[in-house]
Structures are given as structure tokens and as C-alpha cells.
C-alpha positions, 0 to 999 in steps of 0.5 A: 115516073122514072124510077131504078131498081138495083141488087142490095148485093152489089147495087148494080142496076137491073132495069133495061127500058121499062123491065127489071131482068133478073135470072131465075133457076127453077128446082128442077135447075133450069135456069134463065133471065125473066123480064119483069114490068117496072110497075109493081103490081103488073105481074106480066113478065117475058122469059125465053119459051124454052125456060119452062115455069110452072103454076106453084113452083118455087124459083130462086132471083139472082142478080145477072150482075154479081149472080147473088141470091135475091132472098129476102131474109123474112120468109124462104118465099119471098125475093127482094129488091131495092127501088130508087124512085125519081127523088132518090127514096129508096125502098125495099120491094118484095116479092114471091118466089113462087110462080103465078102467085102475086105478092108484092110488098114495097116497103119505107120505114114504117110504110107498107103499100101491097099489091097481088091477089095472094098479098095476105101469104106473107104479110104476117111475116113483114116486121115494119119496124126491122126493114131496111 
């Protein structure tokens, strides 16, 4: 299944083989690129050793394109990203900010497919009938 995901910002593409590459800055203001799986619900990533994340903190996504904020507008939590799928569907994937937490939500129109242990943490918050 071939699929690209894109910033909402610029409509850049931000997926290299089988990883979506975002930068991350942590509260501290470490910053680096995190290499995420293209599978949602795989929440194994690749970063560089020296940007050091730890279990509960919360680090803001940007484009490496246009370097905007990927935030999603329904909670301060959550990121969010567009997934083209190989029939040009698109659909809105959230997911969190917070490292080690696994919430992950893709979204069309009225239609909600979860993924992550920590799912319910922010599910109360998504409003099916005012997503893009």
C-alpha cells in the first residue's frame, strides 16, 4: 500500500522510504529530526542519540519543509498531519506530542480508525463532524 504524507501548512511531502521525518524541539530546546514508521499504530521511531527525549515530555512536530508547527487545533497535546492513501483519500492523522504516550487517530469526515494504548487520552476531544 503506498501512501504520502504531507504538512497542512505547505503541502510539502514529508515521507523518505518507509519513515515520515518531522523535527521535534523538546521544552528544554533541544531540537532534532525523529523518523517516524509510515504505519500508524507502529510507534517505532529513529532519531539521532544525542536528541535525548524522555518518557512523559512533551515536544512540539514542525515541518522540516516550511518549519510550521504541526498542532492540532483540538487539543495542546496532539500534532497533526495529512495522509494521502494510494486513491488520493486523504485524511487527517493525529497524534501525540507527548513521548512514550501512544495515541494515534486517523480521521475522514465522519470516520474515526484509533490506534495506541493511551487512544481514550484524547478522544473526548475529537469532534467527527468539525475535522477537515
Amino acid at each position: 500500500m503506498k501512501q504520502n504524507f504531507i504538512c497542512p501548512r505547505c503541502k510539502g511531502y514529508l515521507n523518505v522510504g518507509e519513515y515520515i521525518v518531522l523535527s521535534a524541539e523538546t521544552k528544554r530546546g533541544d531540537a532534532g529530526l525523529i523518523l517516524f514508521s509510515q504505519e500508524i499504530g507502529n510507534y517505532t521511531t529513529k532519531k539521532n542519540d544525542a536528541f535525548v527525549t524522555t518518557e512523559g515530555e512533551k515536544c512540539d512536530f514542525f515541518c522540516p519543509l516550511c518549519q510550521k508547527k504541526l498542532a492540532a487545533d483540538i487539543h495542546d497535546n496532539l500534532s497533526h498531519i495529512i495522509m494521502i492513501d494510494e486513491n488520493k483519500k486523504e485524511y487527517e492523522i493525529l497524534f501525540s506530542k507527548i513521548a512514550g504516550e501512544k495515541s494515534t487517530y486517523k480521521i475522514v469526515g465522519e470516520s474515526l480508525e484509533i490506534f495506541g494504548d493511551h487512544h481514550s487520552n484524547y478522544i473526548d476531544f475529537i469532534n467527527l463532524s468539525q475535522t477537515k
